[in-house]
C-alpha positions as CSV (number, residue, x, y, z in Angstrom):
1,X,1.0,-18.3,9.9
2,X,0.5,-15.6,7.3
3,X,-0.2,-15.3,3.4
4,X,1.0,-12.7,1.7
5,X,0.1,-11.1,-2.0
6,X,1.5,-8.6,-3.7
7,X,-0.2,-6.8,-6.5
8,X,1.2,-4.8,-9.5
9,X,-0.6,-4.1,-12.2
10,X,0.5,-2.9,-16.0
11,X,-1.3,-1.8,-18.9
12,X,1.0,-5.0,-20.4
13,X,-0.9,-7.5,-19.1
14,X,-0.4,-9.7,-15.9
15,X,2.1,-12.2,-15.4
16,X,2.5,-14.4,-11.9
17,X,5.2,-15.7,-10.4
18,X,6.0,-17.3,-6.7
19,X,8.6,-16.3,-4.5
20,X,9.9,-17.0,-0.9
21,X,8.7,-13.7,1.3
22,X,10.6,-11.8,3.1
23,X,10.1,-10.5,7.0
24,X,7.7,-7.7,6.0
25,X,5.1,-8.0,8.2
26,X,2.7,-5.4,6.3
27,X,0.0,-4.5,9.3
28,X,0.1,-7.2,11.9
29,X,-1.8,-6.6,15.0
30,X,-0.8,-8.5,18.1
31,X,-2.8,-8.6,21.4
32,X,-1.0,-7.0,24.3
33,X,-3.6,-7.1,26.9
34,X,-7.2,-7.7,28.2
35,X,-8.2,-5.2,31.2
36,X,-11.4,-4.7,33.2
37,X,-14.0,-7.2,35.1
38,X,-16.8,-7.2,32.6
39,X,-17.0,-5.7,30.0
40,X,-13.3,-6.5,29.1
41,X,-11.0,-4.1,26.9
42,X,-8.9,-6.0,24.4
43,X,-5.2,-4.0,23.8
44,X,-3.5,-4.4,20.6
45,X,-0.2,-2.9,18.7
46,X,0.3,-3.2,15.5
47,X,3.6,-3.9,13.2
48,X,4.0,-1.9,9.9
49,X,6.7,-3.9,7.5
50,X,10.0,-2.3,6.1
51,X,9.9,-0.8,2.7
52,X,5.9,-0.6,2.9
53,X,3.8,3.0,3.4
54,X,0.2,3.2,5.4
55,X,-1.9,6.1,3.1
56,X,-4.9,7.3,3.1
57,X,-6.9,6.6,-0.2
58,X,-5.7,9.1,-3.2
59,X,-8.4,8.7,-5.5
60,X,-11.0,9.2,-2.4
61,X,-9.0,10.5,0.6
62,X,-10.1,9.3,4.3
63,X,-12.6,7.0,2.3
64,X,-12.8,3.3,4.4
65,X,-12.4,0.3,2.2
66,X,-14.5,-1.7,0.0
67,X,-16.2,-4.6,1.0
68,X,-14.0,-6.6,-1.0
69,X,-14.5,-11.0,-2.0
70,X,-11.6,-12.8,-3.0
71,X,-10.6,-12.6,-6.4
72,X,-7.1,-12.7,-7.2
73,X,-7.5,-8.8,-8.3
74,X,-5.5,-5.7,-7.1
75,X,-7.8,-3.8,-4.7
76,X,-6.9,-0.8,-2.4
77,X,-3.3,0.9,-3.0
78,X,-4.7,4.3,-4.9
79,X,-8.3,3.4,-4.6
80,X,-8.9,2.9,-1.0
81,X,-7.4,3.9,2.5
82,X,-4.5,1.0,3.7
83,X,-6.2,-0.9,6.8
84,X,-6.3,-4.2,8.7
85,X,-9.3,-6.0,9.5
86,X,-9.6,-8.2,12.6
87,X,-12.5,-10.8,12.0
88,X,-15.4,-12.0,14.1
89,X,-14.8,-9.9,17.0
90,X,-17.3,-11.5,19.3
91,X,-19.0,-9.7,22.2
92,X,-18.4,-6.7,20.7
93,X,-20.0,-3.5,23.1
94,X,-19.2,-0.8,20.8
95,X,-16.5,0.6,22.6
96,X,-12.6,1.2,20.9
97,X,-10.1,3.6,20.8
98,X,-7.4,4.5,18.5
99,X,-4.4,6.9,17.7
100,X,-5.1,10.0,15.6
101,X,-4.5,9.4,11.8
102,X,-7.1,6.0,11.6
103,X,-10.6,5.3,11.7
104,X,-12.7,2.1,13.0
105,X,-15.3,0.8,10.6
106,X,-17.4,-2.2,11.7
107,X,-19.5,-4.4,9.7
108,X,-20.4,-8.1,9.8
109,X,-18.6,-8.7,6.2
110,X,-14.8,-7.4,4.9
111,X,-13.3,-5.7,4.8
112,X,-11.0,-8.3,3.0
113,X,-8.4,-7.6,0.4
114,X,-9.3,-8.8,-3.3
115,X,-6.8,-11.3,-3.2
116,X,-6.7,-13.3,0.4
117,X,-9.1,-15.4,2.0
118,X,-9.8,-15.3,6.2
119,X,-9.7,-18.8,7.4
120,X,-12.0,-19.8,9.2
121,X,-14.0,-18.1,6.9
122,X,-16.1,-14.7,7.4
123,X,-19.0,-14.7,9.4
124,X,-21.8,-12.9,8.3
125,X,-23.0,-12.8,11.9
126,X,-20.6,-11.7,14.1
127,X,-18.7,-8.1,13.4
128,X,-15.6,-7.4,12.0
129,X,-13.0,-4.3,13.4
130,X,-11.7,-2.7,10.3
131,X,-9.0,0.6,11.0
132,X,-8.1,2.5,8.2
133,X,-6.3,5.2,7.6
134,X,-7.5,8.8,7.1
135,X,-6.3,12.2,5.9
136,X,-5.9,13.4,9.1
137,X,-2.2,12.9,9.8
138,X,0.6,12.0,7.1
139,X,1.6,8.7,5.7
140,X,2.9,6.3,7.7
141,X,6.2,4.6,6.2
142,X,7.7,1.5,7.9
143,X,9.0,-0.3,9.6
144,X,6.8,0.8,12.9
145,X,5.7,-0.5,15.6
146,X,3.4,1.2,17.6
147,X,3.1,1.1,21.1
148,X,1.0,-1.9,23.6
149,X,-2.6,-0.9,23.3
150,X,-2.1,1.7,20.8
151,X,-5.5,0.0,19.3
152,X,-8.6,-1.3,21.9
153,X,-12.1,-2.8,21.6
154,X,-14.3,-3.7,24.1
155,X,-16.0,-7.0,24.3
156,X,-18.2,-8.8,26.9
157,X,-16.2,-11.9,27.1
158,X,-12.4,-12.2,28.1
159,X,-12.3,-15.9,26.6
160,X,-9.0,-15.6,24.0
161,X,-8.7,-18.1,20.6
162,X,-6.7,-17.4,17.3
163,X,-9.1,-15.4,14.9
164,X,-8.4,-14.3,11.4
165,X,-7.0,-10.8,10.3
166,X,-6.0,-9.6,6.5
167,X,-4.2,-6.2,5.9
168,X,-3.6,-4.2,2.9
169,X,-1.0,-1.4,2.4
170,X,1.5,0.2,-0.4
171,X,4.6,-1.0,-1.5
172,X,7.7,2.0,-1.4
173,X,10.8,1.5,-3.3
174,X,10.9,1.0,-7.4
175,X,7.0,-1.6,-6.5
176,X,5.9,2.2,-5.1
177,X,2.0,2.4,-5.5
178,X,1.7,-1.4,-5.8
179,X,-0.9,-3.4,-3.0
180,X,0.4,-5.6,-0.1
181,X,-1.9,-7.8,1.2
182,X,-1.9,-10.1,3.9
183,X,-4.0,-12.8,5.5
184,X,-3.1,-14.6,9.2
185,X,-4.1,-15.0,12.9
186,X,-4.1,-12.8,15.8
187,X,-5.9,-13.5,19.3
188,X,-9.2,-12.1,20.4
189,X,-12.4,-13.4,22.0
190,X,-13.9,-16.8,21.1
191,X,-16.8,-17.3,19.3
192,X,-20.0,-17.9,20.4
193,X,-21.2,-21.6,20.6
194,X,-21.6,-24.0,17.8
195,X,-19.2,-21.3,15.9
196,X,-15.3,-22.8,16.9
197,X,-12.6,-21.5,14.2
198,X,-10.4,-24.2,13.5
199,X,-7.4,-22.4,12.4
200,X,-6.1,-24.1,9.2
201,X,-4.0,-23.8,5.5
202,X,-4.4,-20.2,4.6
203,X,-5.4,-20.1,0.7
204,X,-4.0,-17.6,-1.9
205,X,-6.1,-17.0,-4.5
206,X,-4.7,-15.2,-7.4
207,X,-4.0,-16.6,-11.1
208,X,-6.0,-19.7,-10.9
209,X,-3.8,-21.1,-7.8
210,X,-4.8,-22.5,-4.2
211,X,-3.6,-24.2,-1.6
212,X,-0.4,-22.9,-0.9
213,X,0.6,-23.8,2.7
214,X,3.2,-21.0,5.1
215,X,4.0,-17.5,3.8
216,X,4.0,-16.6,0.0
217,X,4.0,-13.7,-2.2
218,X,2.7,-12.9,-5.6
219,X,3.9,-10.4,-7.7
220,X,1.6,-9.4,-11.0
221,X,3.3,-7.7,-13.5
């Protein structure tokens, strides 16, 4: 299950609007594999949507992403580099690898899109894998998918539940420069105990509207 937002914004004003989403996936990363006897290597690929571009930030290129709360409010496209955050990555040992062109930042809160919420919600305990795109190598334009274990982590557990992820990259097309941001569930290591995510109705926040259960997008005009 995934929520998806996308932002425009006009010197006009802003004016929302639901619609049914289509099958753009924007950056989904999908567990492949889980190698080694202790510590364990988690292996993900990731899916980049049609009609959507992965940039580094043009105000501040190779710059990682803000630390962002939930506000309903465009953040990212021109401002900061496109990325994905998995959350809550317990057991984390430090370890990772990833293809040339991105950039692993860790930190125990965001980095979350301004308009999507992680459910279960962030913890401010437990570390969250953020890989952003930096000036390094050219835009990536989708669709894409990159190959099995194009994007690892260490951990010291090899215990698997659903945890959240969010994503944020650029619209192409006549929506060109516009934010895509997504919230859903991927697998990685289970939390420690008395934490247990209890996967649940993802919430949209974004014009003074919650609660919307499945996959929707918002456009702002």
């Amino acid at each position: 299950m995934k929520t998806k937002s996308v932002l425009l914004a006009s010197a006009a004003g802003v004016l929302a609007f639901a619609v049914t989403a289509g099958a753009n996936p924007d950056i989904t990363p999908i567990l492949d594999s889980i190698t080694g006897t202790g510590p364990f290597t988690f292996g993900y690929h990731i899916v980049i949507g049609g009609g959507e571009t992965v940039q580094t930030g043009v105000t501040n290129p190779g710059a990682p992403p803000a630390v962002t709360a939930a506000s309903g409010l465009a953040t990212g496209g021109a401002i900061f580099s496109d990325y994905f955050t998995i959350y809550d990555f317990n057991g984390y040992n430090g370890t990772h690898t990833e293809p040339a062109g991105w950039t692993l930042a860790v930190a125990n809160l965001g980095s979350t899109p301004g308009s999507v919420v992680p459910s279960p919600a962030d913890s401010p305990t437990l570390p969250n894998l953020t890989w952003f795109k930096n000036a390094t190598t050219s835009t990536i334009n989708g669709p894409l998918t990159t190959g099995a274990n194009t994007f690892t982590a260490g951990a010291t557990g090899n215990l698997t539940t659903q945890i959240a992820f969010t994503s944020d990259v650029t619209k192409q097309g006549d929506q060109a420069g516009s934010t895509v941001q997504t919230v859903g569930f991927t697998t990685g290591p289970v939390p420690p105990s008395g934490v247990v995510p209890e996967p649940a109705t993802l919430l949209l926040l974004g014009s003074g509207l919650a609660g919307l259960a499945g996959w929707r997008q918002w456009r702002k005009k």
